[in-house]
C-alpha positions in Angstrom: 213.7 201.5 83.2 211.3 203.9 82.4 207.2 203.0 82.5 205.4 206.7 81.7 206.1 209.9 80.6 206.1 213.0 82.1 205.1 216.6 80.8 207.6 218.6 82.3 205.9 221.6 81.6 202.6 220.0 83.1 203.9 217.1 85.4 201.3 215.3 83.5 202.3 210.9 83.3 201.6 209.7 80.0 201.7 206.1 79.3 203.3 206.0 75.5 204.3 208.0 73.0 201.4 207.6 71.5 199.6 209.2 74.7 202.4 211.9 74.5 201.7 213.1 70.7 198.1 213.5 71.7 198.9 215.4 74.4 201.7 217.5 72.8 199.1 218.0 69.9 196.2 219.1 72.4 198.4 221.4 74.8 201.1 222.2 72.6 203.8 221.0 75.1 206.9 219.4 73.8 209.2 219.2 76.6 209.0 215.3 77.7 211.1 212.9 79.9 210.8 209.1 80.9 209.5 208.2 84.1 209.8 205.4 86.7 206.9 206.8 88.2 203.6 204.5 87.0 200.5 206.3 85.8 197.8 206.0 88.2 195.1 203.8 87.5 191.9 203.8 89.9 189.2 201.5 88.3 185.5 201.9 88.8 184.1 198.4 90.2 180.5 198.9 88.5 181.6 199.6 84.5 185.6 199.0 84.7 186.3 202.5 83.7 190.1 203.8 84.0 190.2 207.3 86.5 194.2 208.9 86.5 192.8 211.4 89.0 190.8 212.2 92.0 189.3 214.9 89.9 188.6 212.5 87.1 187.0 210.1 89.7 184.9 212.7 90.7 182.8 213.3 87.6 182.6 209.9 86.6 180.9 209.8 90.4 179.3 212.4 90.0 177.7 211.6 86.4 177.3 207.9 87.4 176.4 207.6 90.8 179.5 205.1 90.6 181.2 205.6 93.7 183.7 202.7 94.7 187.3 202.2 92.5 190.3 199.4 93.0 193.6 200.8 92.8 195.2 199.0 89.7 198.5 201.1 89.6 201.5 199.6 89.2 200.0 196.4 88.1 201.1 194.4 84.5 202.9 197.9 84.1 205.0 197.1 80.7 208.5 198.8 80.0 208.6 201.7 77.7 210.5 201.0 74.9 210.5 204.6 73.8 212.9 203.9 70.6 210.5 200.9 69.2 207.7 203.5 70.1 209.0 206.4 68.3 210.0 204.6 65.0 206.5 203.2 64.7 205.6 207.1 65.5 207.6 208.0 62.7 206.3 205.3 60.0 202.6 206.1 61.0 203.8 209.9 60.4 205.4 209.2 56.8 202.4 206.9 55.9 200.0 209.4 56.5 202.2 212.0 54.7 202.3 210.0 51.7 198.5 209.2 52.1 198.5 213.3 51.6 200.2 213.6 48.6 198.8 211.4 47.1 195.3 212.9 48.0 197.1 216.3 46.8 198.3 215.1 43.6 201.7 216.2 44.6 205.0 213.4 44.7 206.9 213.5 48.1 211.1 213.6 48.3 211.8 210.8 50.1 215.6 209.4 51.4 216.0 205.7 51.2 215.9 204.4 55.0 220.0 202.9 54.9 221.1 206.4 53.0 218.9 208.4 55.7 220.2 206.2 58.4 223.8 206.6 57.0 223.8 210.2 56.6 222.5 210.3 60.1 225.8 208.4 61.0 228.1 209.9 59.2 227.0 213.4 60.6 227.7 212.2 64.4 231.1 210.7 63.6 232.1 214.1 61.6 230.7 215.9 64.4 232.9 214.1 66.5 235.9 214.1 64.4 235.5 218.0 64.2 235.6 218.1 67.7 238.1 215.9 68.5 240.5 217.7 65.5 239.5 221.4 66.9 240.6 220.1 70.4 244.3 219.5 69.1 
């Protein structure tokens, strides 16, 4: 099961879809993939601050003077539950679009979740019922 991210077009780890989003919205890369691979984790022993890299270790050194770090990777790593994550993605996202209109003055189209969900469904079983009557 899956416990990061991973930019494939970076080979950046990301540890939620949260963390994803901002980066997608920073770089404007949008080709992801789950990962068993943990994100690193080196913690500064003076003010408990997270480093992911050597690099990132560095300046916090080098603007601290804070020079020794305790390897926390790979521990109380939860599961990525990428569905769970990405549906409160999506709410957050239709909240703040109707937080918009509103602030616009303009009314937004929306489905009703069970009509959205079945249209959703009754577009992959016609898709596979296309298929399955153009294979005959």
């Amino acid at each position: 099961m899956a416990v990061s991210l991973l930019c494939k077009d970076c080979n950046t780890l990301l540890k939620n879809i949260a963390e994803a989003q901002s980066h997608s919205d920073a770089t404007g890369h949008a080709n992801f993939e789950e990962s068993t691979q943990p994100v690193t984790q080196l913690v500064c022993t003076a003010c408990g601050k997270p480093c992911r890299t050597d690099a990132e270790k560095a300046l916090h050194t080098k603007f601290t003077g804070h020079t020794e770090y305790v390897d926390k990777t790979g521990e109380d790593i939860p599961m990525l539950d990428t569905e769970q994550q990405m549906a409160a993605a999506k709410q957050q996202m239709e909240e703040d679009l109707d937080a918009d209109a509103e602030l616009l003055g303009i009314k937004r189209k929306k489905k009703p979740a069970a009509a959205a969900d079945a249209a959703a469904a009754a577009a992959g079983e016609g898709g596979a019922a296309a298929a399955a009557g153009g294979e005959g």
